[in-house]
mmCIF entry with sequence, helices, sheets and N, C-alpha, C, O atoms, coordinates in Angstrom:
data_MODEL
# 
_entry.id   MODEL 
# 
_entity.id                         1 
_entity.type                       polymer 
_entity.pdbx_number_of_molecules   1 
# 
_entity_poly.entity_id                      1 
_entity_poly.type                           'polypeptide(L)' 
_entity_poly.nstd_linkage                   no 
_entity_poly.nstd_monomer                   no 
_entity_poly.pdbx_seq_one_letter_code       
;(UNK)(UNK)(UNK)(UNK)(UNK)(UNK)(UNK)(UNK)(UNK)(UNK)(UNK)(UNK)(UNK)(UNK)(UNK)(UNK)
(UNK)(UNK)(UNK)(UNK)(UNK)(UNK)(UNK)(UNK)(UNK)(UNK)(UNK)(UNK)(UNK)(UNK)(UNK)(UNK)
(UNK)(UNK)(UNK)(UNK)(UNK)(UNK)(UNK)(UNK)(UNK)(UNK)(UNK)(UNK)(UNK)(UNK)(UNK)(UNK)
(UNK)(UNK)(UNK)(UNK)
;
_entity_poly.pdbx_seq_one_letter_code_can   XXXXXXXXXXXXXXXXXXXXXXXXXXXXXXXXXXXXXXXXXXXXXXXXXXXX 
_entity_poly.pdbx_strand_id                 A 
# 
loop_
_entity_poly_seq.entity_id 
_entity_poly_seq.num 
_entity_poly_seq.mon_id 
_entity_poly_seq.hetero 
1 1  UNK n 
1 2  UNK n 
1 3  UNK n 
1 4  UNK n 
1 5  UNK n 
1 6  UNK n 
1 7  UNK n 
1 8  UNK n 
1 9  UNK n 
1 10 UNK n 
1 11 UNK n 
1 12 UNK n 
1 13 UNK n 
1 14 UNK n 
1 15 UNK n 
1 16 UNK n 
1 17 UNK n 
1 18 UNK n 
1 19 UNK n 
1 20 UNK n 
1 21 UNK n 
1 22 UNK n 
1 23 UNK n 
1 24 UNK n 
1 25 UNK n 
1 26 UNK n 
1 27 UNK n 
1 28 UNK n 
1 29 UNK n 
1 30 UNK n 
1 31 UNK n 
1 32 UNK n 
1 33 UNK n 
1 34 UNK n 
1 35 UNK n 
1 36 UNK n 
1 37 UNK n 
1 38 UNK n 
1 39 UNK n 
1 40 UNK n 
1 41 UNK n 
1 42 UNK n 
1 43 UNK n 
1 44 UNK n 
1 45 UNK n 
1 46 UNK n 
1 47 UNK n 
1 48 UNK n 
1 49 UNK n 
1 50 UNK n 
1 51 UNK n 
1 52 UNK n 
# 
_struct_asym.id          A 
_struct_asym.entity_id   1 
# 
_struct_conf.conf_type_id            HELX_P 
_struct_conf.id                      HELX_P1 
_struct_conf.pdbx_PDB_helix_id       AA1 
_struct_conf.beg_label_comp_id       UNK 
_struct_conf.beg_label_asym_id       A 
_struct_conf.beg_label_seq_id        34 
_struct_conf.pdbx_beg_PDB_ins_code   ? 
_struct_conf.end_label_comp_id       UNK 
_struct_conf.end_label_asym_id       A 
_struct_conf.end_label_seq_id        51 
_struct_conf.pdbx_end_PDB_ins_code   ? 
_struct_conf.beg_auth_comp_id        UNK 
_struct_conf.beg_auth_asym_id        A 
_struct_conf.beg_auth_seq_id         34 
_struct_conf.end_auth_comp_id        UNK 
_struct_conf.end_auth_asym_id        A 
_struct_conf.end_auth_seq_id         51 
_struct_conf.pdbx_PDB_helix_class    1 
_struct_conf.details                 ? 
_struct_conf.pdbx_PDB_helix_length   18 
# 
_struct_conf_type.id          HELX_P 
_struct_conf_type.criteria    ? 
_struct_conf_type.reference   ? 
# 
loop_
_struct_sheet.id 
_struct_sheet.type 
_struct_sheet.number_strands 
_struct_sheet.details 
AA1 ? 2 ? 
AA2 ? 2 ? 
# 
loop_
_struct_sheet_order.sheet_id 
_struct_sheet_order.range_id_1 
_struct_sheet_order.range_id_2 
_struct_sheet_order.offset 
_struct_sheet_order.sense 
AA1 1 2 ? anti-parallel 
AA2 1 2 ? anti-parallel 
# 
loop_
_struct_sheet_range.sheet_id 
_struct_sheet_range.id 
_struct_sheet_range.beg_label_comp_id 
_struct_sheet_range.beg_label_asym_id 
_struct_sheet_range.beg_label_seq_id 
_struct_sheet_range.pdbx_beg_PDB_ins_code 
_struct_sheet_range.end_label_comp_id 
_struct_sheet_range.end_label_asym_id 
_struct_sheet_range.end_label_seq_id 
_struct_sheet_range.pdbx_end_PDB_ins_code 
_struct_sheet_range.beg_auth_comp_id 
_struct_sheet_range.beg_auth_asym_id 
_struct_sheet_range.beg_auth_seq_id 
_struct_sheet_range.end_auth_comp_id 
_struct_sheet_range.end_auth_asym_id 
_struct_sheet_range.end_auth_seq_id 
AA1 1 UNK A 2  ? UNK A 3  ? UNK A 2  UNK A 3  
AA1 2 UNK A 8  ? UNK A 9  ? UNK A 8  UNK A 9  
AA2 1 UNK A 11 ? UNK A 14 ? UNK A 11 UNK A 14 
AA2 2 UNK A 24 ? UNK A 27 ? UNK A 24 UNK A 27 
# 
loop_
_atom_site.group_PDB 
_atom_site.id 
_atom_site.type_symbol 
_atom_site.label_atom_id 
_atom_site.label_alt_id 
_atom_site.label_comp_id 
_atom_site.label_asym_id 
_atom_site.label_entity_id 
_atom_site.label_seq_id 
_atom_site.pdbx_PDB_ins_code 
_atom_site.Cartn_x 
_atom_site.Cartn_y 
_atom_site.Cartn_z 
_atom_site.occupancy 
_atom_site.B_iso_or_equiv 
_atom_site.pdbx_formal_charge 
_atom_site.auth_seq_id 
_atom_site.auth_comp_id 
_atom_site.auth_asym_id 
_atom_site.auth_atom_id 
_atom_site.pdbx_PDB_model_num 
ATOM 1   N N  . UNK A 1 1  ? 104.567 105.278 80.977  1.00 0.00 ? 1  UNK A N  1 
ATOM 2   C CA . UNK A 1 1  ? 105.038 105.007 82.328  1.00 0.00 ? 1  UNK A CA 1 
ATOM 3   C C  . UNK A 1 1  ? 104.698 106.191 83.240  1.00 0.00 ? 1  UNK A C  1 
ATOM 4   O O  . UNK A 1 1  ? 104.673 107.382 82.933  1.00 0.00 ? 1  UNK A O  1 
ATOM 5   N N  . UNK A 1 2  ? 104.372 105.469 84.742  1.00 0.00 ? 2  UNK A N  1 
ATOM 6   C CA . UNK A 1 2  ? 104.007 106.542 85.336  1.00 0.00 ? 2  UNK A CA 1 
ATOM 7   C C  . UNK A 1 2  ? 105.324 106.542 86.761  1.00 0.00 ? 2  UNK A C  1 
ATOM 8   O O  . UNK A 1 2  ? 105.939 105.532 87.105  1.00 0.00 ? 2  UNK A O  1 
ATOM 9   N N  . UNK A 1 3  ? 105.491 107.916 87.377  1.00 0.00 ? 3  UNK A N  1 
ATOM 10  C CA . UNK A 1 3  ? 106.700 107.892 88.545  1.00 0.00 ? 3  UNK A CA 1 
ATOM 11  C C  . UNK A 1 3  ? 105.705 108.071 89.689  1.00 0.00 ? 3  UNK A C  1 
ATOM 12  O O  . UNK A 1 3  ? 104.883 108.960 89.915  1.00 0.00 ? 3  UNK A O  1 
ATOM 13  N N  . UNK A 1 4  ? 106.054 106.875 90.387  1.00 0.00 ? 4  UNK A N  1 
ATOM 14  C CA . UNK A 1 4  ? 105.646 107.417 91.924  1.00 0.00 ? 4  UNK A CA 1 
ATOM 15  C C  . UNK A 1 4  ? 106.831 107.317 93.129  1.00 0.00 ? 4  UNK A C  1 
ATOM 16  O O  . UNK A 1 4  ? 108.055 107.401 93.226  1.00 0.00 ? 4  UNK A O  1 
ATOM 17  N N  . UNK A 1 5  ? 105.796 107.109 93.873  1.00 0.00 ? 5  UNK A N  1 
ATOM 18  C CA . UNK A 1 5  ? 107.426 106.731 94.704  1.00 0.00 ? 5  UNK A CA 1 
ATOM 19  C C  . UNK A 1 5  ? 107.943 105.458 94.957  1.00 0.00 ? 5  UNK A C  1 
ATOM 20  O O  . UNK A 1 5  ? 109.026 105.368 95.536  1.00 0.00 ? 5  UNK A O  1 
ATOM 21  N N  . UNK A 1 6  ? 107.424 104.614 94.663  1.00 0.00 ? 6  UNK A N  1 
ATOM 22  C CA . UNK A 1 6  ? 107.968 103.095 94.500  1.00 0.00 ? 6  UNK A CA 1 
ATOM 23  C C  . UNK A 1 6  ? 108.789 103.032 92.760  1.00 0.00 ? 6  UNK A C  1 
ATOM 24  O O  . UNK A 1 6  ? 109.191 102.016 92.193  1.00 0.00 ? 6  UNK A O  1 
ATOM 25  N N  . UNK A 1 7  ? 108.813 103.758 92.498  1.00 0.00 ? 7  UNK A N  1 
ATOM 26  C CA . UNK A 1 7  ? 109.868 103.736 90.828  1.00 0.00 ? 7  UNK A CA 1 
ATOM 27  C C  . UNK A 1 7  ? 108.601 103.752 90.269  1.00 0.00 ? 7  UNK A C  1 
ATOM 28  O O  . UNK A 1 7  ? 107.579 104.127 90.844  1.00 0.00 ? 7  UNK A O  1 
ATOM 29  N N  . UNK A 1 8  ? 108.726 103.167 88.674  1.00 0.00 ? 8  UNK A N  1 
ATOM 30  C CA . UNK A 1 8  ? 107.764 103.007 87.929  1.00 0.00 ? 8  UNK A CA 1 
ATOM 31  C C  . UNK A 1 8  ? 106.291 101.852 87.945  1.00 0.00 ? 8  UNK A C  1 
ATOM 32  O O  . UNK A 1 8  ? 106.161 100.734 88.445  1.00 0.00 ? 8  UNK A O  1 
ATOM 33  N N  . UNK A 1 9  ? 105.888 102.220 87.614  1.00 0.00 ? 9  UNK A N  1 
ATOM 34  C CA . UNK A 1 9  ? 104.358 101.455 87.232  1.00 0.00 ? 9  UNK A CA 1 
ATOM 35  C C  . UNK A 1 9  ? 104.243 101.000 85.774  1.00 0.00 ? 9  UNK A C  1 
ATOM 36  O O  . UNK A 1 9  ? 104.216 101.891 84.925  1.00 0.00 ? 9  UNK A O  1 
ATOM 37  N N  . UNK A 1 10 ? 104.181 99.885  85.428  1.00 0.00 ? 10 UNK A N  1 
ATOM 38  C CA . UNK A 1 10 ? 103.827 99.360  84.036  1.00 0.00 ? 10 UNK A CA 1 
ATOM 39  C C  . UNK A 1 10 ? 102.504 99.375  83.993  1.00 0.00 ? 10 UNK A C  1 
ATOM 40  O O  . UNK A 1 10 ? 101.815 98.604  84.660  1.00 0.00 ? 10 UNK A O  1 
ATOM 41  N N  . UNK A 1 11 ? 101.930 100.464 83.016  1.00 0.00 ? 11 UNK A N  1 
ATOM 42  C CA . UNK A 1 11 ? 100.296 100.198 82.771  1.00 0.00 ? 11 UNK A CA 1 
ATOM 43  C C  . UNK A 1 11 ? 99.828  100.054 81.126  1.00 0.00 ? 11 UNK A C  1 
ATOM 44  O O  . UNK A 1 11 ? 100.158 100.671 80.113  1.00 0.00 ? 11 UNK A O  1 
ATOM 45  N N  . UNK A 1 12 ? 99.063  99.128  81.341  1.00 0.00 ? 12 UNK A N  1 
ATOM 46  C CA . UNK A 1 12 ? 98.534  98.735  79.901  1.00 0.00 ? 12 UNK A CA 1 
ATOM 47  C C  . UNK A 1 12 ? 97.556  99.343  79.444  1.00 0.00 ? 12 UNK A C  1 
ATOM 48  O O  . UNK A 1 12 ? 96.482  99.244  80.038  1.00 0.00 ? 12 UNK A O  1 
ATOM 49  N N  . UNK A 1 13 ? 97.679  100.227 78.127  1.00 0.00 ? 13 UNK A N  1 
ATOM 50  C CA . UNK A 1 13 ? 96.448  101.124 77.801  1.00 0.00 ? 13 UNK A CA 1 
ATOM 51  C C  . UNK A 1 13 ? 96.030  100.388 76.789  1.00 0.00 ? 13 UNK A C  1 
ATOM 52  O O  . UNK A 1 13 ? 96.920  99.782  76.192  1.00 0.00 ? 13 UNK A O  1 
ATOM 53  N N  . UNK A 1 14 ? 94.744  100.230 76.345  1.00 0.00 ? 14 UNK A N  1 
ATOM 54  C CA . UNK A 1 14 ? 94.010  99.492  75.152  1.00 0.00 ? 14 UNK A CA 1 
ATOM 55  C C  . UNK A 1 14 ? 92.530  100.386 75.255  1.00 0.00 ? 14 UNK A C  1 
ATOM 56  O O  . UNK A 1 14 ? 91.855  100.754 76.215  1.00 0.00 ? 14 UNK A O  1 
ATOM 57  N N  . UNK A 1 15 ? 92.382  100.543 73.707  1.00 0.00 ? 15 UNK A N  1 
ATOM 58  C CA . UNK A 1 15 ? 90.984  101.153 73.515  1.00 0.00 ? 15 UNK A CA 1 
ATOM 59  C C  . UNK A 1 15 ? 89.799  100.555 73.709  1.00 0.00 ? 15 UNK A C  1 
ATOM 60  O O  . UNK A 1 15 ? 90.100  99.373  73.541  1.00 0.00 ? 15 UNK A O  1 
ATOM 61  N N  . UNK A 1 16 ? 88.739  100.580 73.932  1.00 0.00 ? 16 UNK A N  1 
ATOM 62  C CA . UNK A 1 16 ? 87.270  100.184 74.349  1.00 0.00 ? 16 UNK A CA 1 
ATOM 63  C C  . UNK A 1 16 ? 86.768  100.039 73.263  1.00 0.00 ? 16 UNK A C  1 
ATOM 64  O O  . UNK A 1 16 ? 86.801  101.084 72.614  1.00 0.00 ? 16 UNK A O  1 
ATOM 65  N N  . UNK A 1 17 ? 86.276  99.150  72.719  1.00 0.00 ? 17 UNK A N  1 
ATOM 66  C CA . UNK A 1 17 ? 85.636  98.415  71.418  1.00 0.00 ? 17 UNK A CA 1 
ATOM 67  C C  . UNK A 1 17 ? 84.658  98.831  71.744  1.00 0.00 ? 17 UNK A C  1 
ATOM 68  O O  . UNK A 1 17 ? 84.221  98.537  72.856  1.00 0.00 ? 17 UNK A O  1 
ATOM 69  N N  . UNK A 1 18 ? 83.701  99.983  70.567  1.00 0.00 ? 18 UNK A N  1 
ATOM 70  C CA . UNK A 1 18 ? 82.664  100.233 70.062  1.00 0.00 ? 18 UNK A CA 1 
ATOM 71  C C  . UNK A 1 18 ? 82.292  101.825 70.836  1.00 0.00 ? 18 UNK A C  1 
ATOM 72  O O  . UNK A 1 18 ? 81.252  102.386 71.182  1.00 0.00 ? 18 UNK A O  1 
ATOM 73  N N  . UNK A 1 19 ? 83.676  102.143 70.873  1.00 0.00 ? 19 UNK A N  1 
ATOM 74  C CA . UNK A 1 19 ? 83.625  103.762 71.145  1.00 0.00 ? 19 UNK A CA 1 
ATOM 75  C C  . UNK A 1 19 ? 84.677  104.561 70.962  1.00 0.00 ? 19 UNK A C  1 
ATOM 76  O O  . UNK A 1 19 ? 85.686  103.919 70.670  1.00 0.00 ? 19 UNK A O  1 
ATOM 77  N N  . UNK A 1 20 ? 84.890  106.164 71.045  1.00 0.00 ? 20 UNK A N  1 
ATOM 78  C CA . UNK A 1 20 ? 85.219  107.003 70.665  1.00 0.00 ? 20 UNK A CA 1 
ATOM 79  C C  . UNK A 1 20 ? 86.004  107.667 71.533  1.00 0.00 ? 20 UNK A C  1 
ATOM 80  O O  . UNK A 1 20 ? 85.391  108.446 72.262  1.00 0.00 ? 20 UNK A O  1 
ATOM 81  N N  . UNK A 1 21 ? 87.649  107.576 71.744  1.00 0.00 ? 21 UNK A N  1 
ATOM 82  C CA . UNK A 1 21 ? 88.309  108.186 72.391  1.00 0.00 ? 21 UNK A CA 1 
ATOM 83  C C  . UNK A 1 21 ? 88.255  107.760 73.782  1.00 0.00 ? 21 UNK A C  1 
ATOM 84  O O  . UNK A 1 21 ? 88.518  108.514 74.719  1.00 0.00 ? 21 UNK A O  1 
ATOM 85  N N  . UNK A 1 22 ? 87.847  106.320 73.929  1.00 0.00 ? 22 UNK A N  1 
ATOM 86  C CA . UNK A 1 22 ? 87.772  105.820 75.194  1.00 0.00 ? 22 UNK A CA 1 
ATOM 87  C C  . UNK A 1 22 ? 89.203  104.904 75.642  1.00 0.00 ? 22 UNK A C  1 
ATOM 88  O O  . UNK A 1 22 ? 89.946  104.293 74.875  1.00 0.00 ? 22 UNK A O  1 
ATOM 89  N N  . UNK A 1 23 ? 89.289  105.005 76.820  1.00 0.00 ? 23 UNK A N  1 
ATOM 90  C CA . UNK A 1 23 ? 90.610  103.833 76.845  1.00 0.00 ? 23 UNK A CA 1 
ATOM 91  C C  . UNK A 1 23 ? 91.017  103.019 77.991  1.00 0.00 ? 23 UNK A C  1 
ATOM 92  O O  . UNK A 1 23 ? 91.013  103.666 79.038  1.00 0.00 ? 23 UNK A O  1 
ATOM 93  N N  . UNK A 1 24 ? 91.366  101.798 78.108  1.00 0.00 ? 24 UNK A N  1 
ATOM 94  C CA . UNK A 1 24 ? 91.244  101.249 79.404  1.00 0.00 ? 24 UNK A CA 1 
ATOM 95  C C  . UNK A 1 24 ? 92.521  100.939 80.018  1.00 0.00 ? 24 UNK A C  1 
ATOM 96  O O  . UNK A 1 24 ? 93.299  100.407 79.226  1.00 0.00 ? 24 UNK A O  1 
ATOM 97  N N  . UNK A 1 25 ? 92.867  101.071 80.918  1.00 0.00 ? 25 UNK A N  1 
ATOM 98  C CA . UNK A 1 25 ? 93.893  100.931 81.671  1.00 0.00 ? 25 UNK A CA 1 
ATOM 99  C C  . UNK A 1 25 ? 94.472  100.142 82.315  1.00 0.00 ? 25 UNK A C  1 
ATOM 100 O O  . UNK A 1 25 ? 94.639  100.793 83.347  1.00 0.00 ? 25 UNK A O  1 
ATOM 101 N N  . UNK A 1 26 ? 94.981  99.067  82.511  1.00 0.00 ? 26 UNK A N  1 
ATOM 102 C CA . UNK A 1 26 ? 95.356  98.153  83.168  1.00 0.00 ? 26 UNK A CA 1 
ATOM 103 C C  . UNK A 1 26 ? 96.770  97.961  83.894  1.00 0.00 ? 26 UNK A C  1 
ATOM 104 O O  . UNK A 1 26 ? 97.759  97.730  83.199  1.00 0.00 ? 26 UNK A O  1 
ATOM 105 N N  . UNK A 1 27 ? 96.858  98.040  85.081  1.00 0.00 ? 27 UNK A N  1 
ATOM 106 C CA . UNK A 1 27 ? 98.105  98.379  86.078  1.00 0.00 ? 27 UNK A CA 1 
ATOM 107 C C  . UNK A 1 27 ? 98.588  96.582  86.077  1.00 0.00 ? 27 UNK A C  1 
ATOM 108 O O  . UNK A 1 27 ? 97.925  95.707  86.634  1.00 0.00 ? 27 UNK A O  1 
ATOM 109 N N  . UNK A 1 28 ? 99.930  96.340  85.284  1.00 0.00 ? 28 UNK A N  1 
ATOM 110 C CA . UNK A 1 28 ? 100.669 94.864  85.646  1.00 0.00 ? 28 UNK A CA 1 
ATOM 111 C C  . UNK A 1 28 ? 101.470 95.414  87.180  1.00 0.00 ? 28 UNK A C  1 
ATOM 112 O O  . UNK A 1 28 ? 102.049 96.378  87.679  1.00 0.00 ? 28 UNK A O  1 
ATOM 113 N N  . UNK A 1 29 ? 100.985 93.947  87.478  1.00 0.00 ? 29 UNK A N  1 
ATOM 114 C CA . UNK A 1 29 ? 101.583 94.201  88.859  1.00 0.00 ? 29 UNK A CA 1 
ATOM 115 C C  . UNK A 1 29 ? 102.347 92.521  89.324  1.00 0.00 ? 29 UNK A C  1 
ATOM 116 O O  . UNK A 1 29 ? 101.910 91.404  89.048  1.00 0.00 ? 29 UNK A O  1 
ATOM 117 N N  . UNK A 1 30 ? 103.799 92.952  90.225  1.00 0.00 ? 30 UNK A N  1 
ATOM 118 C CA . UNK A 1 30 ? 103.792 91.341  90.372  1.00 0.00 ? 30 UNK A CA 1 
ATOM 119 C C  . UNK A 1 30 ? 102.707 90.666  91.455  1.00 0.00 ? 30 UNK A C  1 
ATOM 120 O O  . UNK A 1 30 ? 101.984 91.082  92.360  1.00 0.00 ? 30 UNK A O  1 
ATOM 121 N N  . UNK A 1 31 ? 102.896 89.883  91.076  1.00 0.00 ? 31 UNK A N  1 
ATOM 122 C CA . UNK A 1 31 ? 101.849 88.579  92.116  1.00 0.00 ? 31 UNK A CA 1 
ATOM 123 C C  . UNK A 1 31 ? 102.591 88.681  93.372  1.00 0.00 ? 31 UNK A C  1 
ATOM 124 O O  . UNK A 1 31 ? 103.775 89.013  93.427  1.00 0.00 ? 31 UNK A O  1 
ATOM 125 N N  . UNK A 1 32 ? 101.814 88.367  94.441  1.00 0.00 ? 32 UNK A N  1 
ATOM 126 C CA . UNK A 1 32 ? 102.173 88.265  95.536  1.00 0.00 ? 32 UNK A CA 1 
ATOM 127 C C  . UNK A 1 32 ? 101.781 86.959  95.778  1.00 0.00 ? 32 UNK A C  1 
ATOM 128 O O  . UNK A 1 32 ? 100.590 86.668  95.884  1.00 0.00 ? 32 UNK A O  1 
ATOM 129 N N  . UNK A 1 33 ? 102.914 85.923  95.903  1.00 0.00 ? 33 UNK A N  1 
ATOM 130 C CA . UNK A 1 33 ? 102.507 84.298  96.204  1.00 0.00 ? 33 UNK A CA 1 
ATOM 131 C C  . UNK A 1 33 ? 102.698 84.016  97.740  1.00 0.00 ? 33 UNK A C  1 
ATOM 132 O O  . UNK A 1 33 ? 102.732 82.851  98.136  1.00 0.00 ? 33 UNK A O  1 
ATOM 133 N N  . UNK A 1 34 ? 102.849 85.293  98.783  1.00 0.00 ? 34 UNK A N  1 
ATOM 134 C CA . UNK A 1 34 ? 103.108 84.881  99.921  1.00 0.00 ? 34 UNK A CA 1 
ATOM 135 C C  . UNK A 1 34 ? 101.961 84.148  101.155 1.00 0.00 ? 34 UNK A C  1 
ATOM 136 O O  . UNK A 1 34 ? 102.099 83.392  102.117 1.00 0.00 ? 34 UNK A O  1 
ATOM 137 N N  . UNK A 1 35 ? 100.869 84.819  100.529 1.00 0.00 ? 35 UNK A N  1 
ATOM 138 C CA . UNK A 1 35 ? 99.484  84.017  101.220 1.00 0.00 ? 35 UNK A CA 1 
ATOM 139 C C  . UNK A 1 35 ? 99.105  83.234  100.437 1.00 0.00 ? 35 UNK A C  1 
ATOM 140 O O  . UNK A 1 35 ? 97.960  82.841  100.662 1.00 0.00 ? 35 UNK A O  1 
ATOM 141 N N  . UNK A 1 36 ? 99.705  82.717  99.371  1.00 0.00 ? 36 UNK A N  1 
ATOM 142 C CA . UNK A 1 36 ? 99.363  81.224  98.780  1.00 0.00 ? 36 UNK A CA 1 
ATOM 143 C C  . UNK A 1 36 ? 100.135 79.961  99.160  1.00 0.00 ? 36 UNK A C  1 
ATOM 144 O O  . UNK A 1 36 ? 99.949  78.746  99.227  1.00 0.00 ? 36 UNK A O  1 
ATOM 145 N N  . UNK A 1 37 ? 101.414 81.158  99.445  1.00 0.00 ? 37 UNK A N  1 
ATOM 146 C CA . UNK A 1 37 ? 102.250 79.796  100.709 1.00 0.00 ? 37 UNK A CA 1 
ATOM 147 C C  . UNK A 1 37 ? 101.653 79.332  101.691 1.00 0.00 ? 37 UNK A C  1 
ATOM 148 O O  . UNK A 1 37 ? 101.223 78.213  101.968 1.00 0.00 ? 37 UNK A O  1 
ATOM 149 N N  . UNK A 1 38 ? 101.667 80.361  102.231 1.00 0.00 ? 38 UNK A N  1 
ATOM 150 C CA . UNK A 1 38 ? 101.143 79.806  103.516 1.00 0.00 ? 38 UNK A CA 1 
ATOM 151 C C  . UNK A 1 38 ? 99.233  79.267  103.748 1.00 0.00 ? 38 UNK A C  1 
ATOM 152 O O  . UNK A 1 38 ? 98.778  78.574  104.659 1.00 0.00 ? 38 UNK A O  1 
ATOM 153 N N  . UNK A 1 39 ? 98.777  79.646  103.033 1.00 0.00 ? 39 UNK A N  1 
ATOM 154 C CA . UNK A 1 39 ? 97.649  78.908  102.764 1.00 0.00 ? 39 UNK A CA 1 
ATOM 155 C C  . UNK A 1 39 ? 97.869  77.046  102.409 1.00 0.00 ? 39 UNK A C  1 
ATOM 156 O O  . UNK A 1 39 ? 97.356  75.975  102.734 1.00 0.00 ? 39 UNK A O  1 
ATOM 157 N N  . UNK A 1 40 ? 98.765  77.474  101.710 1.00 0.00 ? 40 UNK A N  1 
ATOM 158 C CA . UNK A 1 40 ? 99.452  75.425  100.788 1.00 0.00 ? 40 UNK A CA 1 
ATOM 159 C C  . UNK A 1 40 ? 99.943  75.023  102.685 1.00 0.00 ? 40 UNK A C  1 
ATOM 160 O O  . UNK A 1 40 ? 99.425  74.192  103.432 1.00 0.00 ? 40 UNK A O  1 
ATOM 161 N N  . UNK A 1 41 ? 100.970 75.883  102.933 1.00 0.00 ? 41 UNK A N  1 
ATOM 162 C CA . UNK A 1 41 ? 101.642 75.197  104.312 1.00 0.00 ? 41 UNK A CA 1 
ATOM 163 C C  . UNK A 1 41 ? 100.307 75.048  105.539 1.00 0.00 ? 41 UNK A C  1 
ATOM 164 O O  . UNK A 1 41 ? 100.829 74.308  106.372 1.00 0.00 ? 41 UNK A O  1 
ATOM 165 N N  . UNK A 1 42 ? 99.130  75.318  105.964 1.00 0.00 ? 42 UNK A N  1 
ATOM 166 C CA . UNK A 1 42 ? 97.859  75.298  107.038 1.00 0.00 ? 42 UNK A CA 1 
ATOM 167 C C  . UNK A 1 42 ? 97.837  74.142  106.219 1.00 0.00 ? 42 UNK A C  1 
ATOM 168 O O  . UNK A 1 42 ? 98.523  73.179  106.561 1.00 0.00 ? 42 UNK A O  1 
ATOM 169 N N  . UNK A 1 43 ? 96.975  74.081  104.923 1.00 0.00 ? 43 UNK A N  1 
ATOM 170 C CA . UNK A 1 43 ? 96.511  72.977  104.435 1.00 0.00 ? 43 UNK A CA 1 
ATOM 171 C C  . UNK A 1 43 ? 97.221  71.623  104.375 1.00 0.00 ? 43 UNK A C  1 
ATOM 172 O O  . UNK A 1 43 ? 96.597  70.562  104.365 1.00 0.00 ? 43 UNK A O  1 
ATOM 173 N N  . UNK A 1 44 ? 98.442  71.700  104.338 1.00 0.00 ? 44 UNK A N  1 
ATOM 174 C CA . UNK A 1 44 ? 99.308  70.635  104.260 1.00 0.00 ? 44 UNK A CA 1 
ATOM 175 C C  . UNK A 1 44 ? 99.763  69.906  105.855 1.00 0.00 ? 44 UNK A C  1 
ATOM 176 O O  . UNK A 1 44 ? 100.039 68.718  106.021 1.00 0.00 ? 44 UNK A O  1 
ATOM 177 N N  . UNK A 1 45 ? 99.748  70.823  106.765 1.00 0.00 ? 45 UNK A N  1 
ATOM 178 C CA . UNK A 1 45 ? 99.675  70.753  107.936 1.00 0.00 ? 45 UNK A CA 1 
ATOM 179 C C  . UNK A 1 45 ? 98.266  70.312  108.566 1.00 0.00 ? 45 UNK A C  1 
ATOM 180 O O  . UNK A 1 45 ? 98.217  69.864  109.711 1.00 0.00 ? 45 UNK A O  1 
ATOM 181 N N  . UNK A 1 46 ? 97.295  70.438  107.886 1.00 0.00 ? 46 UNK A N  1 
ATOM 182 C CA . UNK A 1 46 ? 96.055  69.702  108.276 1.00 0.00 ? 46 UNK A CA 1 
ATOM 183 C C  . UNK A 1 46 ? 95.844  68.241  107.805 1.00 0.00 ? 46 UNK A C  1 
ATOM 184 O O  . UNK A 1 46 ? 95.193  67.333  108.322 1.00 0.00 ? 46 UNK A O  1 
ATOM 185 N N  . UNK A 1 47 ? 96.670  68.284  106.547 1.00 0.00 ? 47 UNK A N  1 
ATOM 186 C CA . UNK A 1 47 ? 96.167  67.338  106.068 1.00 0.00 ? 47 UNK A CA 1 
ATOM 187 C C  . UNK A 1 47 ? 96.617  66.019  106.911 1.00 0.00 ? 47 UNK A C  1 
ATOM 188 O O  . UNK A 1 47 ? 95.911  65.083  107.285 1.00 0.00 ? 47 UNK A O  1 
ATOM 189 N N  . UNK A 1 48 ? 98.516  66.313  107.161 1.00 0.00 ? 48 UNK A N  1 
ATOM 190 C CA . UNK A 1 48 ? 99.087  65.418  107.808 1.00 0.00 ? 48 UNK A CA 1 
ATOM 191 C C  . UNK A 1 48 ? 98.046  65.555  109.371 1.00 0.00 ? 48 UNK A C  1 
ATOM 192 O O  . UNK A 1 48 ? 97.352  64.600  109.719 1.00 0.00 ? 48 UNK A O  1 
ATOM 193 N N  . UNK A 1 49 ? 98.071  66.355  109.865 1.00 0.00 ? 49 UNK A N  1 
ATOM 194 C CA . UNK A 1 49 ? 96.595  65.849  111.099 1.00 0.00 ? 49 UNK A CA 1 
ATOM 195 C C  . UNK A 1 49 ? 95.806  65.081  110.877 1.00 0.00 ? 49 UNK A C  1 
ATOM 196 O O  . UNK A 1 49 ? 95.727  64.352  111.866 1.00 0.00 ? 49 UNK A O  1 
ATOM 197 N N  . UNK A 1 50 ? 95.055  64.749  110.048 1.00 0.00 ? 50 UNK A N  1 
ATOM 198 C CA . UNK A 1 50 ? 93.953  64.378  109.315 1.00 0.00 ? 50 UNK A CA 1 
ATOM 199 C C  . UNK A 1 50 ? 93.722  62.533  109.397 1.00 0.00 ? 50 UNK A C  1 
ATOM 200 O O  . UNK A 1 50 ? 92.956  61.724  109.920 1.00 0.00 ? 50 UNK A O  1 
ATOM 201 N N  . UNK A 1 51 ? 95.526  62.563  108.073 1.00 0.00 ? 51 UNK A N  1 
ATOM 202 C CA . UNK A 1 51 ? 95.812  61.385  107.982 1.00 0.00 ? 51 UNK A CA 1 
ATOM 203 C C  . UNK A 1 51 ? 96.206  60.620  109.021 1.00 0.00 ? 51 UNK A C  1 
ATOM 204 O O  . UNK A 1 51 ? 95.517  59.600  109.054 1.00 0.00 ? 51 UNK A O  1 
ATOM 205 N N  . UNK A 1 52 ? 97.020  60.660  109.898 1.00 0.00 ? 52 UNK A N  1 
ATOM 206 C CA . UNK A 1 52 ? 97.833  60.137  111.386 1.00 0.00 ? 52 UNK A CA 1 
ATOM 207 C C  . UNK A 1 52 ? 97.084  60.340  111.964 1.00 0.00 ? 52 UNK A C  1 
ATOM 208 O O  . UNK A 1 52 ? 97.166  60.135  113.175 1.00 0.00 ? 52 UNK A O  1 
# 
């Protein structure tokens, strides 16, 4: 775990297949579904345009 200033960071370490002291890092992070809302809500709002 790492400290910043948002609290902690969950990062995923895993070694690199087919080498020596290598290692890869991967930062979990939550999803941000807020521009997938509103992407669904334009589209859904077009659609009813569309249809009527």
């Amino acid at each position: 775990m790492i400290l910043d200033k948002e609290g902690q960071r969950k990062l995923k370490i895993e070694p690199i297949e087919g080498s020596y002291n290598s290692y890869a890092v991967h930062e979990r992070e939550k999803r941000d579904w807020s521009g997938n809302i509103y992407l669904a809500c334009l589209a859904l709002i077009l659609a009813i345009g569309f249809f009527t």
